[in-house]
C-alpha positions as a Python dict, from the first residue, in 0.01 Angstrom:
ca = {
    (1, 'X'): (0, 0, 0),
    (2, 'X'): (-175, 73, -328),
    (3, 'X'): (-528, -96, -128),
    (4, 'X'): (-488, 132, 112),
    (5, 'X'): (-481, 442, -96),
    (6, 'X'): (-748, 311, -316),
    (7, 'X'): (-976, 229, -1),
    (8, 'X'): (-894, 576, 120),
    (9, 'X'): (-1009, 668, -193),
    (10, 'X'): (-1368, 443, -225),
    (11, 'X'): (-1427, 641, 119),
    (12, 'X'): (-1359, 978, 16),
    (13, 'X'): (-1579, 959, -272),
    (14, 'X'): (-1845, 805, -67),
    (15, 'X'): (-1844, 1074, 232),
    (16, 'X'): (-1825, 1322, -78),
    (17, 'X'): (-2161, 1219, -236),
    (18, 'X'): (-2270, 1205, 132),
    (19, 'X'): (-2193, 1585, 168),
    (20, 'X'): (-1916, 1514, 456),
    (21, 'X'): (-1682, 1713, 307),
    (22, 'X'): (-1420, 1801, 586),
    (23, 'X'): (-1400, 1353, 589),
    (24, 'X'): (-1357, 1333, 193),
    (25, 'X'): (-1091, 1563, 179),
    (26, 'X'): (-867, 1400, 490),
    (27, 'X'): (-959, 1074, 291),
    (28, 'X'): (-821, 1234, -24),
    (29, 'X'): (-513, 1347, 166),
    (30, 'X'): (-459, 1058, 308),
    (31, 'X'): (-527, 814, -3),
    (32, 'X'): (-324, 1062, -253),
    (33, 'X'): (-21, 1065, -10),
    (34, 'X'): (-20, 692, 27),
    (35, 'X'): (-17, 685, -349),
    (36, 'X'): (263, 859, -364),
    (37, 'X'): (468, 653, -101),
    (38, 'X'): (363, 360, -313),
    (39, 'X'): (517, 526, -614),
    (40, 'X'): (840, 624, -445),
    (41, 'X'): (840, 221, -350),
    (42, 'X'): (767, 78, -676),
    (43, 'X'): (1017, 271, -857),
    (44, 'X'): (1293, 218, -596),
    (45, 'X'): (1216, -158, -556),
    (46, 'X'): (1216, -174, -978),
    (47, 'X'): (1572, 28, -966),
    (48, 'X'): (1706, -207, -737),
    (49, 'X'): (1596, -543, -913),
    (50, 'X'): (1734, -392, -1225),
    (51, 'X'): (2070, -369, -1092),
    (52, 'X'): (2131, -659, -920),
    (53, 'X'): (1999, -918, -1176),
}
């Protein structure tokens, strides 16, 4: 999940130097909400290990 969002990420920096700007910022959506999901995962997954072990 975290490739994803920083791939999403390498491309929206890319189309921004470019001058694509309506691309980078759907690429900078999507990369910062993937980020987040990965978040929400990490810290539920690290909750979880904690309290069965």
């Amino acid at each position: 999940m975290l490739s994803w969002a920083l791939t999403f990420l390498v491309i929206a920096i890319v189309a921004a130097v470019l001058g694509f700007g309506g691309i980078a910022g759907t690429a900078a959506g999507i990369a910062k909400i993937l980020f987040i999901i990965f978040l929400v995962l990490f810290i539920v997954s690290f909750i979880m290990g904690r309290r069965s072990g």
